[in-house]
N, CA, C and O atoms as a GROMACS GRO file, in nm:
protein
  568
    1UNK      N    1   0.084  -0.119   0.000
    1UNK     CA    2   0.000   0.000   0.000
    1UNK      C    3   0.087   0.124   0.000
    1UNK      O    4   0.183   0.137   0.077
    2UNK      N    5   0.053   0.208  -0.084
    2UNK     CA    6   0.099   0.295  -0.100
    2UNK      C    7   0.002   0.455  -0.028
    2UNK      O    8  -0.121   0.454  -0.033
    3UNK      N    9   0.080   0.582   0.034
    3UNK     CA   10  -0.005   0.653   0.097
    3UNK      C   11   0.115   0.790   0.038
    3UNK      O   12   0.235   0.817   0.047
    4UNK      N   13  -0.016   0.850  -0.025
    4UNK     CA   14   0.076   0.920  -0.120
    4UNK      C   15  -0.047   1.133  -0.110
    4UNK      O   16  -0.159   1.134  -0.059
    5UNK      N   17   0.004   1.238  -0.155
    5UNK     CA   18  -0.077   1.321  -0.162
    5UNK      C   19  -0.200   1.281  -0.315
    5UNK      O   20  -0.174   1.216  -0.416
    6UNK      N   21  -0.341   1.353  -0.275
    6UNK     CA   22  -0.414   1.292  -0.414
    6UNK      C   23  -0.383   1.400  -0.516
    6UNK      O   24  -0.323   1.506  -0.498
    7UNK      N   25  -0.421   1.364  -0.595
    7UNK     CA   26  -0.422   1.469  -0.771
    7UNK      C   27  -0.555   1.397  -0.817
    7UNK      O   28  -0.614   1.291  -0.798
    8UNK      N   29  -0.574   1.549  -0.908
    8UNK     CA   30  -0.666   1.535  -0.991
    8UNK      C   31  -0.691   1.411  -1.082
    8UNK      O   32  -0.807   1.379  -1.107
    9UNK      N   33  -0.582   1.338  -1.133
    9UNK     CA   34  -0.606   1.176  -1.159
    9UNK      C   35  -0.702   1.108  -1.079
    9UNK      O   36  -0.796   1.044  -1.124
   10UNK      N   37  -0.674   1.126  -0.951
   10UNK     CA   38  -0.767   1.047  -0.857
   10UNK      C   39  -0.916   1.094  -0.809
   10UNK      O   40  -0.983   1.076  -0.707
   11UNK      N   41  -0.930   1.140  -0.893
   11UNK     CA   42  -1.083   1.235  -0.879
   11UNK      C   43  -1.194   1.111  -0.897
   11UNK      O   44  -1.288   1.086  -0.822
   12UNK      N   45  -1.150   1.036  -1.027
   12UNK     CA   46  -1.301   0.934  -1.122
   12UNK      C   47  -1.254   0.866  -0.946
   12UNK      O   48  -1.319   0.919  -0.855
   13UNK      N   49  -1.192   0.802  -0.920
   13UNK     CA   50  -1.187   0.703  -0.778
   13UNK      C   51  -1.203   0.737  -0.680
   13UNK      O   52  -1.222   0.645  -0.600
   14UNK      N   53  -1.206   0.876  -0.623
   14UNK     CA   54  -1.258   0.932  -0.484
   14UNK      C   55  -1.364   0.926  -0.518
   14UNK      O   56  -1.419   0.848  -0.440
   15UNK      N   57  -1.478   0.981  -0.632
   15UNK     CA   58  -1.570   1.017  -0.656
   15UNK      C   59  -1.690   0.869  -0.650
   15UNK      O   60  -1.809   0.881  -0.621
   16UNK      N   61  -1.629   0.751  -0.681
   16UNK     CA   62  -1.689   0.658  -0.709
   16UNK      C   63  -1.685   0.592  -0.543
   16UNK      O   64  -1.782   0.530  -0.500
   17UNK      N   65  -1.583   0.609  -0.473
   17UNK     CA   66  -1.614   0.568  -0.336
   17UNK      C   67  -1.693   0.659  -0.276
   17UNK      O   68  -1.752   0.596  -0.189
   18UNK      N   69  -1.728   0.776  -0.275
   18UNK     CA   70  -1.796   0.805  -0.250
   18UNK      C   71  -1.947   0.848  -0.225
   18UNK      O   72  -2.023   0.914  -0.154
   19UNK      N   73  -1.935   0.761  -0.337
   19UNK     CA   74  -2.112   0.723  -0.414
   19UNK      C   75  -2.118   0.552  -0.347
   19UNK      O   76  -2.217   0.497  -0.299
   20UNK      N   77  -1.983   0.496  -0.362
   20UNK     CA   78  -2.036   0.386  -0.250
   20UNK      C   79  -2.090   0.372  -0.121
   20UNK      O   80  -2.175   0.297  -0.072
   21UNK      N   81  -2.008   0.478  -0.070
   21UNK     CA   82  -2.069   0.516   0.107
   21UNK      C   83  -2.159   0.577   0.126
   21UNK      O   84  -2.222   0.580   0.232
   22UNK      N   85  -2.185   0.647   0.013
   22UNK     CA   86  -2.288   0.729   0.005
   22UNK      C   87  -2.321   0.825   0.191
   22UNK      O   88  -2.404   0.810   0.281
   23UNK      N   89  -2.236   0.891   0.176
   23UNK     CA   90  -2.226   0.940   0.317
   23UNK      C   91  -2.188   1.073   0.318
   23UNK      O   92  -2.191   1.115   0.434
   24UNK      N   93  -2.155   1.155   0.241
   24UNK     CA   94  -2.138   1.304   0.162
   24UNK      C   95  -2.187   1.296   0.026
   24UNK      O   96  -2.208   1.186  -0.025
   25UNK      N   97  -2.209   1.414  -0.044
   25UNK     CA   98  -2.229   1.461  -0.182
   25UNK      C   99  -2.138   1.554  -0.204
   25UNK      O  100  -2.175   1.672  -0.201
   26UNK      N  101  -1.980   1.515  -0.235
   26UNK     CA  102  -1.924   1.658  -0.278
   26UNK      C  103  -1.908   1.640  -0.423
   26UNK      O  104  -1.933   1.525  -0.459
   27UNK      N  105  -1.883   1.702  -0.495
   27UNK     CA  106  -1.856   1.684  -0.643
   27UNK      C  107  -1.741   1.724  -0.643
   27UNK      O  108  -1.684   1.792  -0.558
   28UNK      N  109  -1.686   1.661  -0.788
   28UNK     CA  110  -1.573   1.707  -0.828
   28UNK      C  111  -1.475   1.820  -0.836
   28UNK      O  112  -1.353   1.824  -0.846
   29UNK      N  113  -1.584   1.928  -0.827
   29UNK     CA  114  -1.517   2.044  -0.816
   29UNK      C  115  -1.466   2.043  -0.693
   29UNK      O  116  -1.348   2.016  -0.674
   30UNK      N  117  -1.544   2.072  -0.601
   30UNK     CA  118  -1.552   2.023  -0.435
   30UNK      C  119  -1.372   1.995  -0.422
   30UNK      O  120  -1.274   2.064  -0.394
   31UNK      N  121  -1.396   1.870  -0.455
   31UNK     CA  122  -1.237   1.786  -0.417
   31UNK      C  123  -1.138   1.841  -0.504
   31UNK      O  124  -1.025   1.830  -0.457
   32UNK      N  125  -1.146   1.919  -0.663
   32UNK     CA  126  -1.041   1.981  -0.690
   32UNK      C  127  -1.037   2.101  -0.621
   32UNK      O  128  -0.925   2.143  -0.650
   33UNK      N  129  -1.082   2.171  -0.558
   33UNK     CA  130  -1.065   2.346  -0.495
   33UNK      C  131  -0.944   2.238  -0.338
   33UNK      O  132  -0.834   2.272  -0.295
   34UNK      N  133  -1.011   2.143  -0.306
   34UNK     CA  134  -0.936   2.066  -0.184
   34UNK      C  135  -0.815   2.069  -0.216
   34UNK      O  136  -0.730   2.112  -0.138
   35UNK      N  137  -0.784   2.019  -0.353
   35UNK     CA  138  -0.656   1.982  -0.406
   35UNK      C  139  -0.543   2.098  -0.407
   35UNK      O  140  -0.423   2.110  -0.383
   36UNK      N  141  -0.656   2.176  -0.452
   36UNK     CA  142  -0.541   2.306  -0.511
   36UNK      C  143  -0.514   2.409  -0.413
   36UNK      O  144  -0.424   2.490  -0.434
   37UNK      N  145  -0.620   2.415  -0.250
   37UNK     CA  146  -0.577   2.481  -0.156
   37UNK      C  147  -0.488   2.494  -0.068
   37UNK      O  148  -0.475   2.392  -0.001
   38UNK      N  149  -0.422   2.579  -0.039
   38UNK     CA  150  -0.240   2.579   0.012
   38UNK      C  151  -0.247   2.544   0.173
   38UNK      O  152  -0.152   2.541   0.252
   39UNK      N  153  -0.412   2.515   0.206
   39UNK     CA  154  -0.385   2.516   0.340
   39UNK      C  155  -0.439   2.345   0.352
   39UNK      O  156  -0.414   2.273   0.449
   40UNK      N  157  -0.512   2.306   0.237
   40UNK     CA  158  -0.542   2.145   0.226
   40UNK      C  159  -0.478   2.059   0.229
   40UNK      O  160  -0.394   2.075   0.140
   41UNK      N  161  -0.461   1.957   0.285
   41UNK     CA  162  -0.379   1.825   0.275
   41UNK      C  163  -0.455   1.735   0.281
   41UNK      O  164  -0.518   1.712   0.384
   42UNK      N  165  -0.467   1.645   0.141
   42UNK     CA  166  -0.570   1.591   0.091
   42UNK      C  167  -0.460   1.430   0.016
   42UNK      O  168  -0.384   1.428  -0.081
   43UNK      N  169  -0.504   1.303   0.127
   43UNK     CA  170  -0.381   1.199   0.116
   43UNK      C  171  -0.519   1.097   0.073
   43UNK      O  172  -0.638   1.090   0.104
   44UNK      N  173  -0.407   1.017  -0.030
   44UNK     CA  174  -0.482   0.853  -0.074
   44UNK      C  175  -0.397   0.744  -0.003
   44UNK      O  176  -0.295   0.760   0.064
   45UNK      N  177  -0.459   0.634  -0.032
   45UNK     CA  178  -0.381   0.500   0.020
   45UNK      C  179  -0.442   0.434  -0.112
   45UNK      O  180  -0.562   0.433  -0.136
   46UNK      N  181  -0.355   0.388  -0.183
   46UNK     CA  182  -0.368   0.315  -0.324
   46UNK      C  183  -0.283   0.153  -0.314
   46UNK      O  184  -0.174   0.138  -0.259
   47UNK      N  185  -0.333   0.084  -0.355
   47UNK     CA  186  -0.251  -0.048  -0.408
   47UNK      C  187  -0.284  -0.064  -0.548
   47UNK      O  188  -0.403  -0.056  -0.581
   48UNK      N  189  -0.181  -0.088  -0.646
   48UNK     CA  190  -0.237  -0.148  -0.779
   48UNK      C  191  -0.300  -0.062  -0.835
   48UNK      O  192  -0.391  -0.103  -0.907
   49UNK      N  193  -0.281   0.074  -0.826
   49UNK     CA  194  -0.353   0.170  -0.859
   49UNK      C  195  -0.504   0.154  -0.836
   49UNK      O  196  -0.586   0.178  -0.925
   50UNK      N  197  -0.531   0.119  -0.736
   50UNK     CA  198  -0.665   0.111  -0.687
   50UNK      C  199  -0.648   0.199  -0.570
   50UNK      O  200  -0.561   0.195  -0.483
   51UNK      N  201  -0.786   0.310  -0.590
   51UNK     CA  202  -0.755   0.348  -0.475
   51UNK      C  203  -0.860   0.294  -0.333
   51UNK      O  204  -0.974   0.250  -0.347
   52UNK      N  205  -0.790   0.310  -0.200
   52UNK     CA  206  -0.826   0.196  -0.111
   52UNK      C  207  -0.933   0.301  -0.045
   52UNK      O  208  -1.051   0.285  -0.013
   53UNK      N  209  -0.832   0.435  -0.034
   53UNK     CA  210  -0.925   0.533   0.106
   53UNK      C  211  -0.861   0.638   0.097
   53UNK      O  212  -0.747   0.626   0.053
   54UNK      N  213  -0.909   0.777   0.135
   54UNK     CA  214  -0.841   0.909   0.158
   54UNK      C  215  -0.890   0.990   0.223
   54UNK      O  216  -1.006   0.979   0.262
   55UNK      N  217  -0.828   1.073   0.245
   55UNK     CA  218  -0.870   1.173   0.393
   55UNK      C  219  -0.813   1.295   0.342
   55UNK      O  220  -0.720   1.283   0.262
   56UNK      N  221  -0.857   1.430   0.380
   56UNK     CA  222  -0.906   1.577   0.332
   56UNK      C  223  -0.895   1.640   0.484
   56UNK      O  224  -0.988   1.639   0.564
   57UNK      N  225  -0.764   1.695   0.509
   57UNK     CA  226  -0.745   1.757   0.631
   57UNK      C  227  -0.768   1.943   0.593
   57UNK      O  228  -0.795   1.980   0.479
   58UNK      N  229  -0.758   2.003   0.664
   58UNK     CA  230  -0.746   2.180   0.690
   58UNK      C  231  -0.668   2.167   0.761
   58UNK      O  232  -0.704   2.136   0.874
   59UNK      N  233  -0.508   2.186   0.730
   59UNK     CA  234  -0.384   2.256   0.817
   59UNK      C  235  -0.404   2.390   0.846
   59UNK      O  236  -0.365   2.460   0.752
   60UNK      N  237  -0.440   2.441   0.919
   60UNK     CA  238  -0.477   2.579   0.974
   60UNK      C  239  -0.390   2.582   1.134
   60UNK      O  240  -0.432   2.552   1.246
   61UNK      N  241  -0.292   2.619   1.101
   61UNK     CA  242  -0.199   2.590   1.208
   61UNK      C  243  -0.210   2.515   1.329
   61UNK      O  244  -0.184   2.395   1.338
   62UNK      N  245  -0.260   2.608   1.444
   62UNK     CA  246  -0.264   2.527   1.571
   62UNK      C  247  -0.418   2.460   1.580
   62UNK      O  248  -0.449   2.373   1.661
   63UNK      N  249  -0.526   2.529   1.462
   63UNK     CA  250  -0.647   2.424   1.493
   63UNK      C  251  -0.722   2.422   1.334
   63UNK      O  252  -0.791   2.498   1.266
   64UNK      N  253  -0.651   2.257   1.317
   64UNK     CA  254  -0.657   2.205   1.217
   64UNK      C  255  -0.813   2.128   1.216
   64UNK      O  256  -0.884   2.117   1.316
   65UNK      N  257  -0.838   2.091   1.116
   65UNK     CA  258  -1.000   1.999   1.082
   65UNK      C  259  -0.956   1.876   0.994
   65UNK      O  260  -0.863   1.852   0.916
   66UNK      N  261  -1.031   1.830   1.026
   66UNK     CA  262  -1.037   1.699   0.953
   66UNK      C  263  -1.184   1.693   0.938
   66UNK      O  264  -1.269   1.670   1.024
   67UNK      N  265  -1.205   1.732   0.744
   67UNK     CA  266  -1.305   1.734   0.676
   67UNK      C  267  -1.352   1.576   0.644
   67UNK      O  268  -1.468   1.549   0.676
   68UNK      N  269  -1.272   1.469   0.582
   68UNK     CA  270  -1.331   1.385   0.530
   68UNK      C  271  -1.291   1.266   0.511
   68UNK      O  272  -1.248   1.250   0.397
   69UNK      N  273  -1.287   1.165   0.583
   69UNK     CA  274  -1.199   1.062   0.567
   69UNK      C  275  -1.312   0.907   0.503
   69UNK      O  276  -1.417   0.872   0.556
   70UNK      N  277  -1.265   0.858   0.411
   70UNK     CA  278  -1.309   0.739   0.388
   70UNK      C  279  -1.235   0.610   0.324
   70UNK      O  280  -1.143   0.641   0.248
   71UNK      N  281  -1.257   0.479   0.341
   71UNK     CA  282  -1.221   0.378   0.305
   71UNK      C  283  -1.321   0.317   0.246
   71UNK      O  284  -1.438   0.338   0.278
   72UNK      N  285  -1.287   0.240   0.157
   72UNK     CA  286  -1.342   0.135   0.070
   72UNK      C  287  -1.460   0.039   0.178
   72UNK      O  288  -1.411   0.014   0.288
   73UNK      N  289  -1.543   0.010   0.166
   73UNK     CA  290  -1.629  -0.110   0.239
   73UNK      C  291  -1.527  -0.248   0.271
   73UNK      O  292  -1.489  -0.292   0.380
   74UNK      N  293  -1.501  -0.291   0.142
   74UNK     CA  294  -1.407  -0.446   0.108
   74UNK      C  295  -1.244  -0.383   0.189
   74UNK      O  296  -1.146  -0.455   0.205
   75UNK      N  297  -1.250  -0.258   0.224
   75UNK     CA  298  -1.123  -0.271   0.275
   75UNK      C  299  -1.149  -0.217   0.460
   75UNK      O  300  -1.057  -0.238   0.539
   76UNK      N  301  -1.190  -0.196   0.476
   76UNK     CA  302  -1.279  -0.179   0.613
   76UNK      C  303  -1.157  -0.256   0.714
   76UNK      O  304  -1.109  -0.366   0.688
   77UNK      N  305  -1.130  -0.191   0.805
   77UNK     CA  306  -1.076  -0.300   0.913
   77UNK      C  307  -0.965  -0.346   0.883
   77UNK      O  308  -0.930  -0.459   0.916
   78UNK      N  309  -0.870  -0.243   0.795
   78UNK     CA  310  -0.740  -0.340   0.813
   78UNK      C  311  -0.610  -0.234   0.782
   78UNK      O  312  -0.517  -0.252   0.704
   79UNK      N  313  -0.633  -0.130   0.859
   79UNK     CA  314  -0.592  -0.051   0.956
   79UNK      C  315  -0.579   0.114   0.784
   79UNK      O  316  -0.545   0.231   0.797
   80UNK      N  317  -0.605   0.069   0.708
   80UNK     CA  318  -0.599   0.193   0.629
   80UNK      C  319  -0.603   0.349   0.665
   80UNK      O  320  -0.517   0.432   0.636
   81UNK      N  321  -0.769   0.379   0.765
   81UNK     CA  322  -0.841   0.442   0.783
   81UNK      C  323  -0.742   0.504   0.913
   81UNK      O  324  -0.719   0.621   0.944
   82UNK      N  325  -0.708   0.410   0.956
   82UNK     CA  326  -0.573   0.478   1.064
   82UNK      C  327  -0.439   0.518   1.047
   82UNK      O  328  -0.372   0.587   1.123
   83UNK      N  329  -0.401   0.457   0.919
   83UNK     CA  330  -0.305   0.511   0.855
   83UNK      C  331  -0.348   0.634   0.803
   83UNK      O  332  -0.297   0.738   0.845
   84UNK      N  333  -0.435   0.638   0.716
   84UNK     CA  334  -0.508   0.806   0.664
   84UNK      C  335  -0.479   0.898   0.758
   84UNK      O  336  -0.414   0.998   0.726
   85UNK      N  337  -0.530   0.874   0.908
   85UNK     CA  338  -0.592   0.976   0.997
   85UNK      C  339  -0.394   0.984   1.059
   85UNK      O  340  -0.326   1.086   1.064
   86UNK      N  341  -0.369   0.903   1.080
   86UNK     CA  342  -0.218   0.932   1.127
   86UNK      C  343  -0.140   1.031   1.041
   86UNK      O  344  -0.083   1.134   1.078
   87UNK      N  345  -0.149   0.983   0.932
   87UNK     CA  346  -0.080   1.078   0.843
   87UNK      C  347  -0.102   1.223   0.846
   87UNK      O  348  -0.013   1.307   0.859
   88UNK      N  349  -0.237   1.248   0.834
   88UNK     CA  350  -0.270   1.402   0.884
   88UNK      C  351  -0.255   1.437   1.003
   88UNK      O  352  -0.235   1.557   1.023
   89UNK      N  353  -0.258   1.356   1.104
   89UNK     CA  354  -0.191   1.428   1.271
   89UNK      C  355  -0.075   1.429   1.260
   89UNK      O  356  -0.022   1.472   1.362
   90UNK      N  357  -0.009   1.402   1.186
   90UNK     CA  358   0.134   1.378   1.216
   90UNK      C  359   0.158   1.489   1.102
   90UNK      O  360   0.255   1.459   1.033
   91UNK      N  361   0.099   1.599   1.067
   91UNK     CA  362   0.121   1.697   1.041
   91UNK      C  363   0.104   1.808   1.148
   91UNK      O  364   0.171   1.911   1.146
   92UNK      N  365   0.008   1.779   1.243
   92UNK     CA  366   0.042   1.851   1.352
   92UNK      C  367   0.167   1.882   1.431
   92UNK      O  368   0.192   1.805   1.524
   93UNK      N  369   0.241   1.973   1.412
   93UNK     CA  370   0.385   1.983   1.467
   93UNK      C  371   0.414   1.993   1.592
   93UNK      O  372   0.488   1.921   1.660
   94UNK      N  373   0.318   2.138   1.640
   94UNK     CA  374   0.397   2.193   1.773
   94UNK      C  375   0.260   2.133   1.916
   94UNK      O  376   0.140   2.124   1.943
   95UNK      N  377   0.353   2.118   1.949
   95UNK     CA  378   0.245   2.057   2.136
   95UNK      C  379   0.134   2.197   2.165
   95UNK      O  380   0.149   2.318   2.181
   96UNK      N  381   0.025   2.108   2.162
   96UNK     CA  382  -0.084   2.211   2.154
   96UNK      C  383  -0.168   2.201   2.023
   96UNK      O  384  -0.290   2.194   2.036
   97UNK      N  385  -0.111   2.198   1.886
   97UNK     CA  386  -0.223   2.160   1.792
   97UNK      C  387  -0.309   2.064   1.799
   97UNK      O  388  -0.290   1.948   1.836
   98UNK      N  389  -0.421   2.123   1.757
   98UNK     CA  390  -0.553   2.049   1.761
   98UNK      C  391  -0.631   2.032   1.680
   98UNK      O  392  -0.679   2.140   1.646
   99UNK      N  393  -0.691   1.914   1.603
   99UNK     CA  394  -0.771   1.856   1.485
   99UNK      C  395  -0.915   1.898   1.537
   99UNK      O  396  -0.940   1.873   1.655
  100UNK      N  397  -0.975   1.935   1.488
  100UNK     CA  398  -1.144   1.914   1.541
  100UNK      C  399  -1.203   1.821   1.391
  100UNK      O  400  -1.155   1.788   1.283
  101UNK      N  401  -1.310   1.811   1.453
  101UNK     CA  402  -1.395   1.775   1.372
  101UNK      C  403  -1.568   1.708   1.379
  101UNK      O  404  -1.617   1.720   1.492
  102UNK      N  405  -1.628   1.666   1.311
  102UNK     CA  406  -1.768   1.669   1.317
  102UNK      C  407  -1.787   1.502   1.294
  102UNK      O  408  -1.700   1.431   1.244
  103UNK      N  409  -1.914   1.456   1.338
  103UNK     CA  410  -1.963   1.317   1.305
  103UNK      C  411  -2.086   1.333   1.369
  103UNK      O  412  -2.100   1.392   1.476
  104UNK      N  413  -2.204   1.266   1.287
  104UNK     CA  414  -2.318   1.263   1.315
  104UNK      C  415  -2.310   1.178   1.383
  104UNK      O  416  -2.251   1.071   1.364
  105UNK      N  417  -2.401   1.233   1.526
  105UNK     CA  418  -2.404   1.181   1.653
  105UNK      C  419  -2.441   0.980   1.662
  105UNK      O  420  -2.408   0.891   1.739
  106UNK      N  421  -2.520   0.988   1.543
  106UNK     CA  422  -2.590   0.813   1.582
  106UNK      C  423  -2.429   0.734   1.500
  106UNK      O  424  -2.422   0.611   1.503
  107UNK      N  425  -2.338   0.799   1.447
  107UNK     CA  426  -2.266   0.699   1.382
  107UNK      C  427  -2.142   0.683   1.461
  107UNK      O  428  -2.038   0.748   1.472
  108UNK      N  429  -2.201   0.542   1.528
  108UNK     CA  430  -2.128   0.500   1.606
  108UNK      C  431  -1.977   0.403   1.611
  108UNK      O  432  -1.892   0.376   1.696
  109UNK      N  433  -1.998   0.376   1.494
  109UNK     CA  434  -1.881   0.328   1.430
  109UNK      C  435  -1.765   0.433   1.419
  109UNK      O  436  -1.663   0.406   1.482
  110UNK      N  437  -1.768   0.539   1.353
  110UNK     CA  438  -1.700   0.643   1.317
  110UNK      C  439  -1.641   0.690   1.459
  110UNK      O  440  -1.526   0.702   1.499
  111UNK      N  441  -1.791   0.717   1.530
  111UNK     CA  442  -1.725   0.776   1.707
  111UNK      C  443  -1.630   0.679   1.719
  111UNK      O  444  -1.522   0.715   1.674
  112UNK      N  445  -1.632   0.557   1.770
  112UNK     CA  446  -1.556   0.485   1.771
  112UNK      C  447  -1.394   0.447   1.757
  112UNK      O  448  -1.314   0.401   1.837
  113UNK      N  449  -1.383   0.495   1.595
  113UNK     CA  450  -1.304   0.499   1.533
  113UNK      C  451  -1.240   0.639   1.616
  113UNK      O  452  -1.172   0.637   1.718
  114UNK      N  453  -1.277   0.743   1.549
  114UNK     CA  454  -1.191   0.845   1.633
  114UNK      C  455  -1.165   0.873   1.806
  114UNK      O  456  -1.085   0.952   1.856
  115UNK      N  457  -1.270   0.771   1.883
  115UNK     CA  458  -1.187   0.782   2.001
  115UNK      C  459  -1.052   0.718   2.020
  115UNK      O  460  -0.940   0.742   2.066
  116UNK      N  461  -1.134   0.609   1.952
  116UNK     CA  462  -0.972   0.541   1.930
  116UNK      C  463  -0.836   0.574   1.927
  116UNK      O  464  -0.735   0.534   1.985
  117UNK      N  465  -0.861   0.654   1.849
  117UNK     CA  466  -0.730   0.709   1.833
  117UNK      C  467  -0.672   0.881   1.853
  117UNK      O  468  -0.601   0.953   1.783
  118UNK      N  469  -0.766   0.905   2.029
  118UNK     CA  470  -0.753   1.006   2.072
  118UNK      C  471  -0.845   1.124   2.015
  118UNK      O  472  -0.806   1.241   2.022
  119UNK      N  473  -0.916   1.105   1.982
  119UNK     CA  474  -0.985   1.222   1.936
  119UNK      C  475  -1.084   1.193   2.125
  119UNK      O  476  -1.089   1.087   2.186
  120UNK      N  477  -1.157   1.346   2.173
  120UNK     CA  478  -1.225   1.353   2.295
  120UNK      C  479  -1.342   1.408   2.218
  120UNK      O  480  -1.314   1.467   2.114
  121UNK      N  481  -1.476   1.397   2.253
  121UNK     CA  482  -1.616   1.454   2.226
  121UNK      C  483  -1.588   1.574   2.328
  121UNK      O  484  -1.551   1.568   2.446
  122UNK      N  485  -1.621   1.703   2.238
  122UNK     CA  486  -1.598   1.791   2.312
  122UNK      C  487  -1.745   1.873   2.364
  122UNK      O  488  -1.780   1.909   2.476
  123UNK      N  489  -1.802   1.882   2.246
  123UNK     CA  490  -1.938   1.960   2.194
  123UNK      C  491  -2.015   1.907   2.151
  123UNK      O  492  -1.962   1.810   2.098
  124UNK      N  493  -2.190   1.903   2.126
  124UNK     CA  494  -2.292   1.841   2.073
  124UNK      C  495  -2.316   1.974   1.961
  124UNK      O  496  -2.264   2.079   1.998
  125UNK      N  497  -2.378   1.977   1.853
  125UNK     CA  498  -2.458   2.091   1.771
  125UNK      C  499  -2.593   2.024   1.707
  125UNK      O  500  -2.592   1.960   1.601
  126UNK      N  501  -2.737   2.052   1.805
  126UNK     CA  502  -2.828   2.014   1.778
  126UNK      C  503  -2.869   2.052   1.665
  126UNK      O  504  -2.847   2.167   1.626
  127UNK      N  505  -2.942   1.955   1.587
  127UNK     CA  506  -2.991   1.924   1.435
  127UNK      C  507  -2.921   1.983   1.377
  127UNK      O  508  -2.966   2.093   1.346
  128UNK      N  509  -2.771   1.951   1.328
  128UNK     CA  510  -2.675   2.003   1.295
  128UNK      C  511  -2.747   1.997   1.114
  128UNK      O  512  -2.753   2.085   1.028
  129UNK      N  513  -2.792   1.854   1.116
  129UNK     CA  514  -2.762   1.792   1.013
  129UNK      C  515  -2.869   1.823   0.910
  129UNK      O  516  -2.946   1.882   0.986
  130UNK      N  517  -2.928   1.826   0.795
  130UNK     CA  518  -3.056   1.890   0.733
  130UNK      C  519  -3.181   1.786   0.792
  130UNK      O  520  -3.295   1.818   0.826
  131UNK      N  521  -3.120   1.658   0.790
  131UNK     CA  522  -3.231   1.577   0.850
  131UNK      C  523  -3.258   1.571   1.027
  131UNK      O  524  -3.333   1.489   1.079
  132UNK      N  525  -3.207   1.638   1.076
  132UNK     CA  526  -3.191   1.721   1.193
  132UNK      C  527  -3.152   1.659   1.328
  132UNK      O  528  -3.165   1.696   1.444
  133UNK      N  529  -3.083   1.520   1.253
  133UNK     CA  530  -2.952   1.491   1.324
  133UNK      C  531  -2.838   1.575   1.400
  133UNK      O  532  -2.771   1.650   1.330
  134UNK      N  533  -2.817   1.569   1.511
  134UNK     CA  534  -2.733   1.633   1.614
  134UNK      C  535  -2.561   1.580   1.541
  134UNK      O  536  -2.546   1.491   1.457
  135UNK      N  537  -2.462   1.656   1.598
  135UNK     CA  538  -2.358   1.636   1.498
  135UNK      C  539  -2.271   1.643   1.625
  135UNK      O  540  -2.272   1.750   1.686
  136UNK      N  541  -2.198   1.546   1.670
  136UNK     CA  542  -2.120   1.505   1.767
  136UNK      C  543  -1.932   1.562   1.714
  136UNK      O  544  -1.859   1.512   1.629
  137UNK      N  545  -1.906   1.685   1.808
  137UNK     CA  546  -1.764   1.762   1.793
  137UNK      C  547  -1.675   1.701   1.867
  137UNK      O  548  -1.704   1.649   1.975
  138UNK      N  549  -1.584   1.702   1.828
  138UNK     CA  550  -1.457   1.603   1.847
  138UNK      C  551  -1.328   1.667   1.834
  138UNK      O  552  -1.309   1.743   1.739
  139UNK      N  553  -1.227   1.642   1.930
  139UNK     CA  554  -1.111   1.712   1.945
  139UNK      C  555  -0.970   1.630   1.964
  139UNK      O  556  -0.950   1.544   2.049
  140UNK      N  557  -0.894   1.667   1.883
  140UNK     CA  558  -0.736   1.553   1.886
  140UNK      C  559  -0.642   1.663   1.969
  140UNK      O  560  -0.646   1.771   1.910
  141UNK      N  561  -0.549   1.668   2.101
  141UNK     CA  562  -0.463   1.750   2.084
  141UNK      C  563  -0.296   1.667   2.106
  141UNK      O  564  -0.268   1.570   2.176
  142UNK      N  565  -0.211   1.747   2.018
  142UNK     CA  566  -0.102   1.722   2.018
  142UNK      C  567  -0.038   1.709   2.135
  142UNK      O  568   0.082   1.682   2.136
   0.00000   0.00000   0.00000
């Protein structure tokens, strides 16, 4: 496995996992403005030129976001999704930076996933969501 920055090549394959998870609607444009922003860091994990999973951070110095992370279904569980998310903390430099980020409150898998690996629930934002799902805030610090 390879874990590399994405390019616009990898657009038709983000785009198609993401119609698999069906769990955002960004379009293409969406993920090229990601690409081309100086403050974005936007990583794949590919084998065989397949791509497996990628993640869409905001380096914004000491309080960074983590917009969007996904893996393949068939690749689920075999540590990708933690490699993704490592890679972008480990752009966090100085003691004190901090990732935030968002997850709809019922997806408990995802919570999961990011306690795991240090992220703390910091904040609730009622009916965050259009279907008026509450959106569970989350905090990594360096």
């Amino acid at each position: 496995m390879l874990l590399r920055e994405m390019t616009e090549n990898d657009l038709p394959q983000v785009l198609e996992l993401q119609r698999e998870l069906a769990f955002q609607d960004w379009n293409e444009k969406q993920f090229s403005s990601e690409i081309r922003a100086s403050y974005a860091y936007c990583v794949v994990c590919e084998e065989a030129d397949k791509l497996l999973g990628y993640a869409i951070f905001h380096l914004l110095g000491p309080d960074s976001e983590l917009l969007s992370i996904a893996t393949r279904t068939s690749e689920q569980r075999k540590g990708i999704g933690s490699q993704l998310l490592k890679t972008g903390l480990d752009k966090l430099t100085e003691s004190g930076d901090q990732c935030f980020l968002e997850v709809r409150d019922g997806n408990a898998k995802a919570r999961a996933f990011y306690e795991k690996h240090g992220f703390k629930l910091y904040s609730v934002r009622k009916k965050y969501y259009s279907d008026g799902e509450d959106a569970a805030l989350y905090k990594f610090s360096r």
